[in-house]
N, C-alpha and C positions, 0 to 999 in steps of 0.2 A: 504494500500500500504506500502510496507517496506521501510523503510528510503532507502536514497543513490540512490535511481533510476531516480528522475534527474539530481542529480550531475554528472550520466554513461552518460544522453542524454549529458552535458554539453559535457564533456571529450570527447564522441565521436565526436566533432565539435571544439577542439582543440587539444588534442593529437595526435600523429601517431598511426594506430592501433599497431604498436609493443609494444607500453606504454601501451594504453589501453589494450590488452589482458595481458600484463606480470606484470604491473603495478597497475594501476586505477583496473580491473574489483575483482583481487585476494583480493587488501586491501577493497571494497566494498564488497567482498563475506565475507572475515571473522569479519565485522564489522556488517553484517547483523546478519549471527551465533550467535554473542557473545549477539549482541539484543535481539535473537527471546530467548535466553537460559538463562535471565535475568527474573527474578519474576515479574511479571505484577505493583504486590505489592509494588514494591521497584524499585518507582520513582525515589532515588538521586542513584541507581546504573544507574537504564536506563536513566539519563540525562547525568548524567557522560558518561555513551556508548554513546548519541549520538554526544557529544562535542568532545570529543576527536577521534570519527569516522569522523564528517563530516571537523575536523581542518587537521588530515593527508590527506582526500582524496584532502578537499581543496590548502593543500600544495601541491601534485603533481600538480594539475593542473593550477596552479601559476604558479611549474616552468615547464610545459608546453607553460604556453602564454608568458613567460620571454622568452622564445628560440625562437627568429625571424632567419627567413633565408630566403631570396630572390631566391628564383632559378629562376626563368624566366627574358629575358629580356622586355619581358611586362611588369610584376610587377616592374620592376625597371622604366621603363618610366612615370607608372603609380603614382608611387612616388614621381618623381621627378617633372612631373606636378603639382599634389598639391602641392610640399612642394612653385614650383616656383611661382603658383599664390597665393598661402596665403601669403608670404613675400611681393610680390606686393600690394596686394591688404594691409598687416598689414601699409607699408610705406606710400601708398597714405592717407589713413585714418586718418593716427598719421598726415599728414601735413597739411588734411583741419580741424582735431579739435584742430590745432596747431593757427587755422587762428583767428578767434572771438575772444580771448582773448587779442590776438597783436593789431589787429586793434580797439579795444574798447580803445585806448590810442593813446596821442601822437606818432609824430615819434623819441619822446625820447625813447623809451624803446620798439623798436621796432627792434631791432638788433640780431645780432646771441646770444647772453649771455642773454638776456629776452625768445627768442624761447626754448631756451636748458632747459630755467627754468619751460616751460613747456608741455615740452616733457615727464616727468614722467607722468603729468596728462591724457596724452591723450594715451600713449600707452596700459595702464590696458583695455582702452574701444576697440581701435584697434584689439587688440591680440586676444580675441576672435569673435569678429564679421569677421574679414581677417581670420582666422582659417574657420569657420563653412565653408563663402562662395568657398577659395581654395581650402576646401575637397571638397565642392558641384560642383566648374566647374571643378578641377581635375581630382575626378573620371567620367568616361563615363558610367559603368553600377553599378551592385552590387559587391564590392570587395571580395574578398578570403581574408580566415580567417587570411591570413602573411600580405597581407594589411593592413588589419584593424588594427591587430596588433603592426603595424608600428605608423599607422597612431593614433591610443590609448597612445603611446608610446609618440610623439611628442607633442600631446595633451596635455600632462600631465609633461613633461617640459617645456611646455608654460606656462601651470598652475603658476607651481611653480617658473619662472620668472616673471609671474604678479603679486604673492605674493612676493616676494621680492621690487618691483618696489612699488607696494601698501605699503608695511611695512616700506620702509625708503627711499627712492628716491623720493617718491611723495609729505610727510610731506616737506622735505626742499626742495624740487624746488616749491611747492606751497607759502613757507615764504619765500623765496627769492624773489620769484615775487612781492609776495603785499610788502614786501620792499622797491623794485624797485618804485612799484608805490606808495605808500606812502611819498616816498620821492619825486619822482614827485611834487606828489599833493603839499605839503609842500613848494616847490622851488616857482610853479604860483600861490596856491592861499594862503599862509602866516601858522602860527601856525597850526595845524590840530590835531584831538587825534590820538596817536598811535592805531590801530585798535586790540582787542584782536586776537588769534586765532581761526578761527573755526574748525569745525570736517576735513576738508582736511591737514587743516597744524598740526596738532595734530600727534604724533606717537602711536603708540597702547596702549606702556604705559600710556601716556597722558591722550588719552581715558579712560581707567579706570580707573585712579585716579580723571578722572573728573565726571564717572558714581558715583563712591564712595561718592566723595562730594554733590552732585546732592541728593544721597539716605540720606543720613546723612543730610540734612537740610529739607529733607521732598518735595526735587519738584523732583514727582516721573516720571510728562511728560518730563521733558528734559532730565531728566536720560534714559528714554528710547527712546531716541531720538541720543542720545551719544551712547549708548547701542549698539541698532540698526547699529550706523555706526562701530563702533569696529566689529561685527560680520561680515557688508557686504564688510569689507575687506577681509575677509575668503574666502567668499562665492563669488568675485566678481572674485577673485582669481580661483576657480576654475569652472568658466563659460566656460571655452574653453575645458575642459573635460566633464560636461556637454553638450553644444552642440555639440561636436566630436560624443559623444555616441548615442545620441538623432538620428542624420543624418547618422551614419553606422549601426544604427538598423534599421530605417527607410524603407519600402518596397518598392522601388524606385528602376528601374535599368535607367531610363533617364534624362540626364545632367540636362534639364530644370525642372522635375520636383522635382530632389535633388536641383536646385537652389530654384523653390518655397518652398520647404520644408526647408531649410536654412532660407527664410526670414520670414519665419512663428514662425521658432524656434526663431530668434531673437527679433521677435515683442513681442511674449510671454513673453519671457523673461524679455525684457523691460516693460512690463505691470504688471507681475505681482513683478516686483523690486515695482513699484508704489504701488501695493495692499499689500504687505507685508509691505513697508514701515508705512502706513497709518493705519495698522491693527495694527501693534505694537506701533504708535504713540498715539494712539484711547485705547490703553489696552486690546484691541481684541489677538493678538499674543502675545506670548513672543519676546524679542529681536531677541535672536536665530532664533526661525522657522520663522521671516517676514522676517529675514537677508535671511534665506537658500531656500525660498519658492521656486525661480524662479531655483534651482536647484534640489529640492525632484522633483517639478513638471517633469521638463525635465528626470532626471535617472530613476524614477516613470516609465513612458511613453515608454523610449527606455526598461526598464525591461519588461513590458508588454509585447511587441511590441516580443520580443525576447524569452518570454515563448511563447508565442502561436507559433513559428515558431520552437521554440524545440519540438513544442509536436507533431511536424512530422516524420518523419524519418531523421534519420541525416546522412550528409552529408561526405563526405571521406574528410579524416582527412588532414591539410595538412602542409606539409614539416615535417621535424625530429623535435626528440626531442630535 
């Protein structure tokens, strides 16, 4: 088979066909040419051909999925239902994992300035579990490709709001709190040890320089224990683009069962955070892949899920370029 012909299937299930015929199909036809007229012999010309064939085609069709346009006012309602129950659903979530940590103390440090301090911590878990299921009672069937797009779009500034919230919001509203409570402790019951930090109140840097130390003295399970969490702030990070994709690849057009399909993607996920963790604490994984596991598995899945539905006939294109 010649290079570039699923990249066409892709294209023609994002582009307009006026991109695809004038665009996509011509740089695909001369990238094929220059292939076939390439010496069999002479592998670093034909990788060279096909790096920089399949980088241009994959740049048009970037900025084909970058150009959203709403035209219908269905798709607008259809929008605006998820974006309104993920928000719902992200707020009620942030305030029951707000509750257990309050209530495990007096009603000293049970006030708005204690809650706020840990509000960082709960909204990284909120964001993507209120994300999956808003997409899932949101939509009512199988969305269009400016949907999804939208809805890919959102996903992936959620992401990168949970990375931010993970990389410095969560370190100091987590040491503020035990703070709070440590200085409690110290008021009712006399002298106490200052508690070190652990891997939540630690900033990234932290983290590595404590992997660093950790390797340098030879304790190479806590190092990767440190390790581990430096990476799963990456990866915890982009769970809500993970399961946004998971659930609009998914073959579901009924609310209920994109809801089952939602809490199936989330129990995974949370399961295998645990198998990864454990695999890399064990020496089994590296830090990296137990950090990323519950995310290859999920984009793994929805890529799957999305080649075998390419390899149909595809679909009219929709909206402009």
């Amino acid at each position: 088979m010649m290079p570039g012909s699923t990249l066409h299937r892709v294209a023609a299930r994002i582009c307009s066909r006026k991109t695809l015929e004038r665009v996509v199909e011509p740089t695909i036809a001369d990238f094929q040419k220059e292939f076939a007229s390439a010496s069999a012999t002479d592998l670093l010309r034909r990788t060279w051909i096909l790096l920089s064939g399949y980088s241009a085609i994959l740049k048009v069709i970037a900025i084909c999925a970058g150009s959203i346009s709403v035209a219908s006012d269905a798709e607008r309602r259809t929008l605006t239902r998820a974006l309104t129950w993920s928000l719902a659903l992200i707020a009620g979530l942030t305030g029951l994992l707000i509750l257990p940590p309050l209530y495990g103390f007096d009603d000293a440090i049970r006030g708005w300035y204690a809650a706020a301090t840990i509000v960082p911590q709960a909204v990284p878990l909120a964001i993507p579990i209120g994300f999956a299921f808003g997409l899932a009672f949101g939509l009512s069937g199988r969305p269009a490709m400016t949907t999804a797009k939208v809805m890919l779009l959102g996903a992936l500034t959620a992401s990168v709001l949970s990375f931010g919230i993970l990389a410095w919001a969560m370190p100091a509203g987590n040491q503020a709190f035990r703070e709070m409570a440590f200085h409690e402790l110290r008021t009712n019951q006399g002298t106490i040890a200052k508690p070190r930090k652990a891997y939540n109140e630690m900033t990234l840097s932290e983290l590595r320089d404590e992997v660093a130390r950790l390797s340098a003295n030879g304790e190479r399970s806590r190092a990767r224990q440190y390790a581990f969490r430096f990476h799963f702030r990456f990866s915890l990070a982009a769970a809500t683009l993970a399961l946004a994709g998971f659930l609009l690849a998914a073959p579901v057009d009924h609310r209920g069962l994109r809801g089952l399909a939602a809490s199936f993607a989330c129990f995974a996920y949370w399961a295998l955070i645990f198998l990864g963790e454990s695999g890399s604490r064990l020496g089994y994984l590296t830090a990296p892949l137990g950090a990323w596991l519950p995310n290859i598995a999920l984009i793994g899945s929805a890529l799957l899920i999305a080649s075998s539905r390419l390899s149909g006939p595809p679909r009219a294109a929709h909206g402009p370029t």
